[in-house]
C-alpha positions, 0 to 999 in steps of 0.5 A, spaced: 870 188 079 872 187 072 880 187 070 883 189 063 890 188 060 891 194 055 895 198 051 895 205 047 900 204 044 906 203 048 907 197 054 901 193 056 898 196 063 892 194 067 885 197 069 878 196 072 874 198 067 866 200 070 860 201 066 854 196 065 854 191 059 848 191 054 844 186 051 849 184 047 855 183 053 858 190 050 860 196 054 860 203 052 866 206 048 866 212 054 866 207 059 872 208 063 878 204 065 882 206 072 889 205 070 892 200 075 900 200 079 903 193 077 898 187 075 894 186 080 895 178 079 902 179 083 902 186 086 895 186 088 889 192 085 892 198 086 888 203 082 893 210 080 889 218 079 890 216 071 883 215 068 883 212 060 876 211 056 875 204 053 874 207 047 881 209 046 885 203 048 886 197 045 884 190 050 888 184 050 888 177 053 887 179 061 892 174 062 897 171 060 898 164 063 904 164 067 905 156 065 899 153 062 892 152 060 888 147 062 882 145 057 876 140 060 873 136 054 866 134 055 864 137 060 857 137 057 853 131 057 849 134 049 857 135 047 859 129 049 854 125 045 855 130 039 861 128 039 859 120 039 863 120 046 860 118 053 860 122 059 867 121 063 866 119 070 872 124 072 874 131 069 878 129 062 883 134 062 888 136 056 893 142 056 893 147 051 900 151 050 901 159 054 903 160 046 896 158 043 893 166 048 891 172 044 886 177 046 880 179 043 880 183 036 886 178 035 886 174 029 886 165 030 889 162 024 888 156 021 893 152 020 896 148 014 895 142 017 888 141 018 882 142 014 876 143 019 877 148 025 872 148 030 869 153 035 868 152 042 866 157 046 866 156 054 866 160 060 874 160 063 877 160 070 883 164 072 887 162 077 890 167 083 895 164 087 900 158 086 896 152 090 895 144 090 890 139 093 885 145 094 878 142 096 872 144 092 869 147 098 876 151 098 876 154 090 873 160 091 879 161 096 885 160 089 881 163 084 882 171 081 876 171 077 872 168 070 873 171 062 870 168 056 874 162 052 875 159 046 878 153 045 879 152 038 879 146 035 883 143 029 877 137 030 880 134 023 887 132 028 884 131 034 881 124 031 887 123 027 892 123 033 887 120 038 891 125 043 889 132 043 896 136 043 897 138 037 889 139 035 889 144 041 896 147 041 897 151 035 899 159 036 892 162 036 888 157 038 887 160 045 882 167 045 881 169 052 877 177 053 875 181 054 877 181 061 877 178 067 870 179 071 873 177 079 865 176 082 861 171 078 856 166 081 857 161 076 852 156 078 847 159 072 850 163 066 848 162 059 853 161 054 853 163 047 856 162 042 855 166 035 857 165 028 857 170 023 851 173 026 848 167 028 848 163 033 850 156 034 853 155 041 847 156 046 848 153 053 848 154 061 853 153 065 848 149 070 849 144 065 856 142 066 857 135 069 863 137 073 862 144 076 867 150 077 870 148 084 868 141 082 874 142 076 879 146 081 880 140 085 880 135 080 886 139 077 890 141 082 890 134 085 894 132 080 898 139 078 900 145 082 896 151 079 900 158 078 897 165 078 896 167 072 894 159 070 887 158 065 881 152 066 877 151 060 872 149 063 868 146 057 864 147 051 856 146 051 853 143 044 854 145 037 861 146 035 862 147 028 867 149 023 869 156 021 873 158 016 877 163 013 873 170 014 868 168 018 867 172 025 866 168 032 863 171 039 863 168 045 858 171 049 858 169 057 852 172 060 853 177 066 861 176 063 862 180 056 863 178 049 869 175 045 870 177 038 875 173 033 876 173 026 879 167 023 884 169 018 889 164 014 896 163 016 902 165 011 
């Protein structure tokens, strides 16, 4: 089932959004979008007799982080080396504000403060119920479902602070969309990332060195995850900085597609 948070306009509502993705991980416009009662998140999927086109609505973030956004860093072991870093023995884990979220179509701002803002493009785990110490044989139990992510790197920062909150946290730096797909195997799903039209991300998820149930219980040993809660599960190789008009998708095989334009901030 594939969940959508949109507007036309007015408040933000819910729908399940049908049609078949294309070779580029898109819909058609006139695919449709089953206007749902609540966010299923917390009242469960309950579609209403209201039908919208796809075309006519404007899709924002499918969620919007009831506390934070957990990001894992090198979680691939080509990224980890593009990055003159060994692997981690153990997920790394930093946290990334609910305020750094936009949707797709947003635009991801670059800071004052940095000089080389990255892309990293990365398949991203939506938590569905508050839980804590979930075994890795359990997580399919706590999960709602997966989109696409980019965890937008001031990388300039990064070295300069060591830790990774302000490289990681500004507004903006956070696109997740177009929407949350609840049934996906996981295990094998390419991950692409282009820029400008070409690509420069091209990895897999089966490369990951730390798998998805693998991440959930890792996590959640050390905090308790809300519903509405993000995991970033890490970016495959090839980051690379963007710039100021450039335009960034995000492709998760049987997934869809983000797209985000960076734009200088005031």
């Amino acid at each position: 089932m594939r969940i959508a948070r949109f507007t036309t306009g007015e408040d933000p509502r819910f729908g399940v959004v049908g049609g078949d993705l294309d070779e580029h991980g898109e819909l058609d416009p006139d695919s449709s979008v089953v206007v749902l009662a609540g966010d299923p998140l917390h009242v469960g999927v309950h579609p209403t007799e209201e039908i919208r086109r796809l075309g006519d609505v404007r899709l924002l973030s499918p969620v919007l982080p009831r506390s934070k956004v957990v990001g894992i860093g090198r979680n691939y072991a080509a990224h980890a080396a593009e990055m003159g870093a060994d692997v981690p023995s153990e997920p790394l884990m930093f946290l990334k504000p609910n305020t750094s979220v936009v949707g797709p179509g947003d635009p991801v701002f670059y800071p004052r403060q940095s000089q080389e803002v990255h892309y990293e493009g990365e398949l991203a785990v939506v938590i569905g119920r508050i839980c804590r110490d979930v075994p890795a044989e359990r997580a399919g139990d706590v999960i709602f479902g997966y989109t696409v992510g980019n965890d937008v790197t001031a990388r300039d920062l990064q070295r300069n602070d060591v830790q990774f909150t302000r490289a990681k946290g500004f507004d903006s730096f956070c696109p997740l969309g177009p929407w949350i797909e609840t049934e996906l195997d996981t295990s094998a799903l390419r991950v692409q990332t282009f820029l400008n039209g070409e690509v420069v991300q091209d990895g897999s998820t089966r490369d990951m060195i730390f798998d998805v149930p693998a991440l959930v219980a890792h996590v959640s040993s050390v905090m308790t995850l809300l519903p509405g809660d993000v995991i970033l599960t890490g970016t495959p190789e090839g980051v690379g900085p963007m710039e100021v008009g450039d335009e960034v998708d995000v492709v998760v095989e049987r997934l869809g597609t983000l797209t985000n334009k960076v734009h200088r901030r005031d």
